[in-house]
N, C-alpha and C positions, 0 to 999 in steps of 0.2 A: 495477514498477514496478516499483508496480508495481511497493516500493514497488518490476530495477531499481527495488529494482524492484517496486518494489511494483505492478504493475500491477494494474486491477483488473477482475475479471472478472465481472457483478454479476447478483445473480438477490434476491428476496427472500425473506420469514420466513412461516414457518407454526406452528401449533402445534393439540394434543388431546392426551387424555387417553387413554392403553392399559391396556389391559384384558392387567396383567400384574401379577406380585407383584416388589416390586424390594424386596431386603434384609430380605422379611420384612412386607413394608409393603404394603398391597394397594393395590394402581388407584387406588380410591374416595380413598385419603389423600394420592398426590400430586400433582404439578403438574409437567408435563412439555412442553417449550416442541419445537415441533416445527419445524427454521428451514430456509428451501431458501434465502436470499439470501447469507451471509456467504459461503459457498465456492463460488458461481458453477454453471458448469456440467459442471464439472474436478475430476477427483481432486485432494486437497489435496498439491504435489509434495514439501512435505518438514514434518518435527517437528522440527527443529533448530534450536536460535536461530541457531547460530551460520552455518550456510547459509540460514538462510528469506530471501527478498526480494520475494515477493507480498501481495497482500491476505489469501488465504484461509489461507494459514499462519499468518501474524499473527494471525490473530484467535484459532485455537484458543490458540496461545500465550500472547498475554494474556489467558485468563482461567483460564490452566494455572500460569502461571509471573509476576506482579507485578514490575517492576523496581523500583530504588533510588525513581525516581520513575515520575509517570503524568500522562497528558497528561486535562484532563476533557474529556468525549468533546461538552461540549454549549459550557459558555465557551473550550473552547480551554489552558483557562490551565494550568500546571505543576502539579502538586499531591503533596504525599508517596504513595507509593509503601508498600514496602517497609521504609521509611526517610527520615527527618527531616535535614537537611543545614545547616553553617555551610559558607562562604567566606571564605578569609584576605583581609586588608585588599586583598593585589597582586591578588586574583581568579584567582591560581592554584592553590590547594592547598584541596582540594572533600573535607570529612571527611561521611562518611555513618554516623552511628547508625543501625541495622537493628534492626527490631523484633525481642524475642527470643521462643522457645515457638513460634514458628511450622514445623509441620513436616513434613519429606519423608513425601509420599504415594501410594499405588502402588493401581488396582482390581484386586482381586483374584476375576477372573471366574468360581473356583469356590465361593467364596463366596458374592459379589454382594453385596460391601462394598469399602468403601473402607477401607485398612490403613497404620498407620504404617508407615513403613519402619525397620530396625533394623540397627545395626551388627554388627561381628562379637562384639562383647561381649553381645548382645542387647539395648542399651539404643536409645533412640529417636532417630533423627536428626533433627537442626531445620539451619532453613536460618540459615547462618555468613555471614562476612567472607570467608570464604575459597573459599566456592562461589561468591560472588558474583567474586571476585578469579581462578578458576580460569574463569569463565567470558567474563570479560572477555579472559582474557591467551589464551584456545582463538581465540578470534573475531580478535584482531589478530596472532597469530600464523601466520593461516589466509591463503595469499593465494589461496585458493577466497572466501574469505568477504565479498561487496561492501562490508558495512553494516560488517565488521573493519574495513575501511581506511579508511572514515568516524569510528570511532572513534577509528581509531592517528594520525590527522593531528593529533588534539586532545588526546595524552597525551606525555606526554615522553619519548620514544625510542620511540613507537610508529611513526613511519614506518620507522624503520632496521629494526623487530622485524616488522613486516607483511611489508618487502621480504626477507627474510632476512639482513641485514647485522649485525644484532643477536640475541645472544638474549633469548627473551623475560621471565627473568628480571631484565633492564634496563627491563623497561616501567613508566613512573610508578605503578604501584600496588601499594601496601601494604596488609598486614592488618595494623592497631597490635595489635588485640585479637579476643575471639571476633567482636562484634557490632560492630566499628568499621572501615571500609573508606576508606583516604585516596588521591586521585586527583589527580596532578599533573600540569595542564593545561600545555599552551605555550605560551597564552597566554588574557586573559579573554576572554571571551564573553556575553552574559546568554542564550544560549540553550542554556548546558553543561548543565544540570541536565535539557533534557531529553535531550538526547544521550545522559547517563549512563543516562538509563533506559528505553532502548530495548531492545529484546529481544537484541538482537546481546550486549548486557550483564548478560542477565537471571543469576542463579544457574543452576550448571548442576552433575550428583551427577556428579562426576569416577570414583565407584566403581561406576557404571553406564557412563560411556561409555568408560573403561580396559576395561572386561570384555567392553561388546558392541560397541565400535567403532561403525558402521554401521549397526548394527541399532540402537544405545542409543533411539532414538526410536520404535519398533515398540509399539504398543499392548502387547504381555503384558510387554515390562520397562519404558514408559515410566512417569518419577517427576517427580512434581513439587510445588509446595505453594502453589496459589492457590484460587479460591472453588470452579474445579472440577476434578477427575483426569479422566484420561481413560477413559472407560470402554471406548469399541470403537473402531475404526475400519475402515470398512467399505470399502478399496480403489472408487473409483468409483463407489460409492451415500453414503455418510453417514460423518460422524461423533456420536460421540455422549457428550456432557460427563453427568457425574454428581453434585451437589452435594458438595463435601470436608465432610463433619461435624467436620471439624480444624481449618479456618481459622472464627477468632473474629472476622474482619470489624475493619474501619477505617474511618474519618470518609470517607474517598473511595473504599474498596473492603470497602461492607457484607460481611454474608454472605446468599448467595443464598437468594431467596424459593421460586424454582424447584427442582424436586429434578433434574429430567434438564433437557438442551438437545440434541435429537438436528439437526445440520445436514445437511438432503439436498443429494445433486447431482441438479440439475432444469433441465429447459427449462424458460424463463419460464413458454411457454404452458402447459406442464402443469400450475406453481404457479397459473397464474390460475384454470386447471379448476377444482384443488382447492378454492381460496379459492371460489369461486362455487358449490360446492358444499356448502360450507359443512363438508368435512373438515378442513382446514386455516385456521391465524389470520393468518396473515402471508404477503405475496405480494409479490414485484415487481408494478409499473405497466410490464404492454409494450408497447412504445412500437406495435405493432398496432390496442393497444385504450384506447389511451388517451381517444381522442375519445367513447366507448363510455361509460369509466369515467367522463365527466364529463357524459354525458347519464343515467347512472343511477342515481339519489337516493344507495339505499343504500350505491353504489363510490364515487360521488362524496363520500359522507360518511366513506368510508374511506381514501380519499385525502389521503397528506402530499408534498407538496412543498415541499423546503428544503433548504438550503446544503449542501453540498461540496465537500471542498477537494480538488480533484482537478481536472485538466487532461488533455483527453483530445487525443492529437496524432499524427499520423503521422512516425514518423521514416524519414529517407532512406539510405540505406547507400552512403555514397558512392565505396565501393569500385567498384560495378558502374555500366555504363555502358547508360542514357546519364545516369543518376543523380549520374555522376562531375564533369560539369559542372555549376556552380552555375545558369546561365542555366536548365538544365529544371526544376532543384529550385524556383528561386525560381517559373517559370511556373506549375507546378503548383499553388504555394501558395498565389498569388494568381487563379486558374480555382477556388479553394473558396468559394463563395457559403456562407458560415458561416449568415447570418440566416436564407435559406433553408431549408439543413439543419435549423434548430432549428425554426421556422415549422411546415413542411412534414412532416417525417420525427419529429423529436425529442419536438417536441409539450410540453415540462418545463418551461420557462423558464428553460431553460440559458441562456448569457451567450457570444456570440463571443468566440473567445481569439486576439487579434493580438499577444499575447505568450504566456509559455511560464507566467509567474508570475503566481495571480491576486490582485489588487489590495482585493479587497475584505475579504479573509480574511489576509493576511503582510505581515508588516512590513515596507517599503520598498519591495514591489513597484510598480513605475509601471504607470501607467494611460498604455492607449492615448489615450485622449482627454486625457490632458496632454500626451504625447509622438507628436504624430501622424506626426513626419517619420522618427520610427525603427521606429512599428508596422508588421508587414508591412499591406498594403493589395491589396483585390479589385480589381484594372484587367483586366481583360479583352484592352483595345486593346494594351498594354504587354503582357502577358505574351505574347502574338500574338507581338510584334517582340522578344521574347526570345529564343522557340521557333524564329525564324525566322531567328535568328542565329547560332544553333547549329545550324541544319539546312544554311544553305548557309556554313560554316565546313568545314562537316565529310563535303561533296557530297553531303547526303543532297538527292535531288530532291521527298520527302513527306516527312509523316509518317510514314508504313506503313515508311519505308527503314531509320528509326533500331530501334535494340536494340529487343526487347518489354519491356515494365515489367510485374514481377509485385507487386499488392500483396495481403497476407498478414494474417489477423486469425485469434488463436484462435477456437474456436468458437462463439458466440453469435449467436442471432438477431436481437440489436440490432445487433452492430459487423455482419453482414451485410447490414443494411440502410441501414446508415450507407454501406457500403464501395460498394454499388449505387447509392446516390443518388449519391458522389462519382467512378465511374464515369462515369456518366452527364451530370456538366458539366464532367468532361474529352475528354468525347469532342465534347458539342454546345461547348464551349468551343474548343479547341486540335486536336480531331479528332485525337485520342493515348486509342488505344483499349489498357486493361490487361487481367490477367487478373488474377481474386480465386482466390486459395488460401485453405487452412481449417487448422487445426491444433489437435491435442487440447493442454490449457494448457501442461503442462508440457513436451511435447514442444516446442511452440511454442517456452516459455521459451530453449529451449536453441537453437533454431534461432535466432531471430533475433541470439543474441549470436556466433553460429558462422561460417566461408566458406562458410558456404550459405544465409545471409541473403539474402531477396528484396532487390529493390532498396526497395521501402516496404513498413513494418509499423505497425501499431498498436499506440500502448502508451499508458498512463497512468501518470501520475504522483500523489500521495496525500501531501498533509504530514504530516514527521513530528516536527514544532515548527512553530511560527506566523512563521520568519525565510524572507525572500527566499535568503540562501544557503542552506536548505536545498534548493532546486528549484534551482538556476542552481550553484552548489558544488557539492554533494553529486551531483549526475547529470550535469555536463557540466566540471567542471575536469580540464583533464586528468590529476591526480595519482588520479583515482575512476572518471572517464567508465565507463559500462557499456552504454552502446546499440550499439558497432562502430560508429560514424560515420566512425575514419578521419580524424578533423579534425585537421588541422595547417597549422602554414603560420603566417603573419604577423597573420590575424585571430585565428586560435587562440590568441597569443601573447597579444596585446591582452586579447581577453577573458580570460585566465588574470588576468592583471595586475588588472584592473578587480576581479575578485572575489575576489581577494586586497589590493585596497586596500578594496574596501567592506568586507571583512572584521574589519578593525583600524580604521577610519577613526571616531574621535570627535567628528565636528563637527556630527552631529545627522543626524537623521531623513532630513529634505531630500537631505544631501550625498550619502547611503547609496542612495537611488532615485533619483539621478542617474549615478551609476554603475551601478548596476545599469540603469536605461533604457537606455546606451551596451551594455552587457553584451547585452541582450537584441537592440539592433537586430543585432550581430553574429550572434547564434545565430539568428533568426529571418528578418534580413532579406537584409543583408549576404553571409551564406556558406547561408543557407536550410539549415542544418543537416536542421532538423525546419520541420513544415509546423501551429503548435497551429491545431486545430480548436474546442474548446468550453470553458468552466466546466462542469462538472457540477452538476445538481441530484441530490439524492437524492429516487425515487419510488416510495413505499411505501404498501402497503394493507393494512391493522391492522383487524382486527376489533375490535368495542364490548370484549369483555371480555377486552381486552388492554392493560393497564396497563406503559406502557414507555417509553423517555428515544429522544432520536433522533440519532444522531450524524453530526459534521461533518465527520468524517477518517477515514473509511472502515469502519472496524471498532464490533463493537454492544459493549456494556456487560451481557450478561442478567442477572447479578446483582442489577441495579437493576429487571428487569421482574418483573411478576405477571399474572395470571390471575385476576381476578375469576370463580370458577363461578357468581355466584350471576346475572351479568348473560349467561349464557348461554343459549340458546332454548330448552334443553328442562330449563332448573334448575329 
């Protein structure tokens, strides 16, 4: 995604108690959450703010690193961070007071503590105006960095400084003082404040990543100063956070009740072993056993289903043919029996997505059912006389004549069987038989943005504020776009246009998802860019003595969870 990129790759949480001495501190005294969902089924591909663009990266990072601000993982709403904020009268010059005393921290694995970290004087480093200001100006200087150039569109000479036209000591941000960071936007927004504190923005030790470049992210030098450090990370099996005894906790980012959160990488089915086993607290719901888990009292009662903001969609690469014509992409799009899918396969009570933007959760996003003649729509008969317009355009006398279609999903046993049932009513549909390819996450990542993109992949998308520009701006204008779609032309224009006037447009709510409904028939119907398949539910299985918050935007909060021992079976 995914978030591009956050996409996301979804497995769930477990947790117990080991039978090990941490810091001094035996077994018996701590509490140690043991999670397989946050990081999928995937190595976690990078520690970097300033590169991360997935789900499972994100999540280590926010509870490593606190931005200016912080999104609440349950109302959605903005909430201080790091830092408390006024706005000038014009809505463009954004001053952040930063909490002070708060400070860089480092595990240090032959001790098996967590360690201030200390300058060359030997006195204590806290996190500045100026980590925060060197980490912002690393990320929009970066034109590696997707989530930099989301930022540098919203800062004053941050597009000239992202492109290389500028240096980035022209970028709108100042450090006035130690603890005071002022941000000068191009223009207002009310959804700056979370922008500003997104991870791409987080503080970053400039005298860690001058020293190890590359590596500056590698567990034995990574540094940081949120509720936890990082303690290991286990390439391809786990990560595993350590509670920071230095951060003193905030009204929205307590201090953790948990002492570890070790996150594995698991197939679902093995998380559910586990949880059924009763070694593990936290599990994905897979979508195999879902019918299982709600014919069985105690799964059933461990069972949560509920909202997330994520939109799961197959994008088209419209470089390769026969993808390159609009007529196969929109056919395609319209042979996806979504209700079906969810019915049948899904089983969550996910939501058809005939747009890209879901409605119930972002500001101005339209609803298909307000706007029917722009949502894409299942015709069957019609997509026939589409496919069939393109096949004798282009002398193919079958099906069988035209290009083979590869579609491509990283690894997981859910998108596998998502990508098989949609096999399956393109073939009893349109008789356009694909092949499914597999890719490990990060490999994936890299393919799908690359000329060796299948012609369809699957990705997700995950908000990262509660505004419709973020999903339709942020992932498909073309000053940002990051799927390879290739799109240009005269709709591409149009829609640029549309979501750069909903952008600035003052006339109210209404005006904003009418424009965007236009926006969306372009990307979804019009040029079938991408093909969105579902809303997302989040479904999770929590054991009784797991006390914990459930989030709407992908990423968990553990800080805020416990572990009840005492409601446990052999307490």
């Amino acid at each position: 995604m995914q978030k591009f990129t956050r996409l996301i790759s979804l497995s769930l949480a477990m947790m117990m108690l080991l039978s090990i001495v941490v810091g001094g501190t035996s077994a018996q005294d701590i509490k140690v959450l043991i999670d397989s969902a946050a990081l999928g089924q995937s190595d976690v591909p990078t520690l970097d703010p300033t590169l991360a663009t997935d789900t499972s990266s994100i999540q280590v990072l926010i509870e490593t690193h606190p931005g200016l601000t912080r999104t609440n993982e349950v109302s959605l709403e903005t909430e201080p961070g790091l830092a408390t904020w006024t706005v000038s009268d014009d809505g463009l010059t954004y001053t952040f007071n930063i909490m002070e005393g708060v400070a860089w921290v480092h595990y240090n694995a032959d001790s098996g503590e967590v360690e201030q970290v200390m300058d060359a004087d030997g006195n204590p480093r806290f996190v500045t105006a100026e980590d925060f200001a060197y980490g912002i100006r690393r990320s929009t200087s970066n034109a590696e960095s997707y989530y930099g150039g989301i930022t540098a569109g919203w800062v004053v000479n941050g597009t000239d400084v992202y492109s290389g036209a500028m240096d980035v000591s022209e970028l709108g941000v100042a450090v006035v003082d130690t603890y005071v960071l002022e941000i000068t936007a191009t223009q207002p927004a009310a959804f700056l404040p979370a922008i500003f504190g997104m991870w791409m923005n987080y503080a970053q030790p400039a005298w860690v990543v001058e020293e190890n470049g590359d590596f500056a992210w590698d567990a034995d030098v990574f540094q940081s100063y949120g509720p936890f450090a990082l303690k290991e990370w286990a390439h391809g099996e786990s990560v595993t956070l350590i509670k920071n005894p230095f951060w003193t906790g905030t009204d929205s980012i307590p201090s953790p009740i948990l002492d570890e959160v070790k996150m594995l990488i698991l197939e679902d089915s093995a998380a559910m072993t586990n949880f059924e086993a009763g070694t593990v607290d936290t599990s994905p719901a897979p979508l195999a056993d879902l019918d299982r888990i709600r014919a069985t009292e105690n799964l059933n009662t461990a069972l949560y289903v509920g909202p997330s903001g994520c939109t799961y969609i197959y994008g088209m690469n419209l470089a390769k043919p026969p993808l390159d014509d609009v007529r196969v992409r929109r056919a395609l799009s319209m042979t996806i029996d979504r209700q079906s899918l969810i019915d049948n396969v899904l089983k969550g009570g996910q939501q058809p997505a005939y747009f890209f933007s879901r409605q119930d959760i972002l500001s101005a996003a339209p609803n298909a059912t307000d706007y029917p003649d722009y949502a894409i729509s299942e015709d069957v008969d019609a997509a026939k006389a589409l496919l069939q317009e393109y096949l004798d355009e282009n002398g193919f006398a079958t099906v069988a004549d035209m290009p083979g279609i590869v579609l491509m999903h990283n690894e997981s046993e859910a998108h596998a069987r998502i990508a098989a049932a949609v096999q399956e009513m393109w073939r009893d549909s349109l008789g356009v038989e694909i092949t499914i390819q597999t890719q490990e996450w990060g490999t994936y990542l890299e393919t799908i943005k690359s000329d060796d993109a299948p012609q369809i992949y699957r990705y997700a998308w995950c908000l990262d504020y509660t505004d419709t520009h973020n999903f339709l701006f942020d992932v498909f204008h073309s000053s940002v776009a990051d799927l390879g779609t290739n799109w240009t032309g005269e709709s591409a224009d149009a829609f640029d246009a549309l979501l750069e006037e909903a952008m600035v447009s003052t006339d109210g709510l209404q005006a904003r998802t009418d424009l965007y409904a236009e926006a969306e028939y372009l990307l979804t119907n019009e040029s079938a860019v991408i093909a969105p398949v579902y809303f997302y539910t989040s479904l999770n299985l929590t054991q009784p003595w797991v006390e914990r918050t459930y989030s709407q935007f992908g990423q968990q909060y553990f800080e805020k969870w416990d572990i009840d021992e005492s409601a446990k079976p052999d307490a």
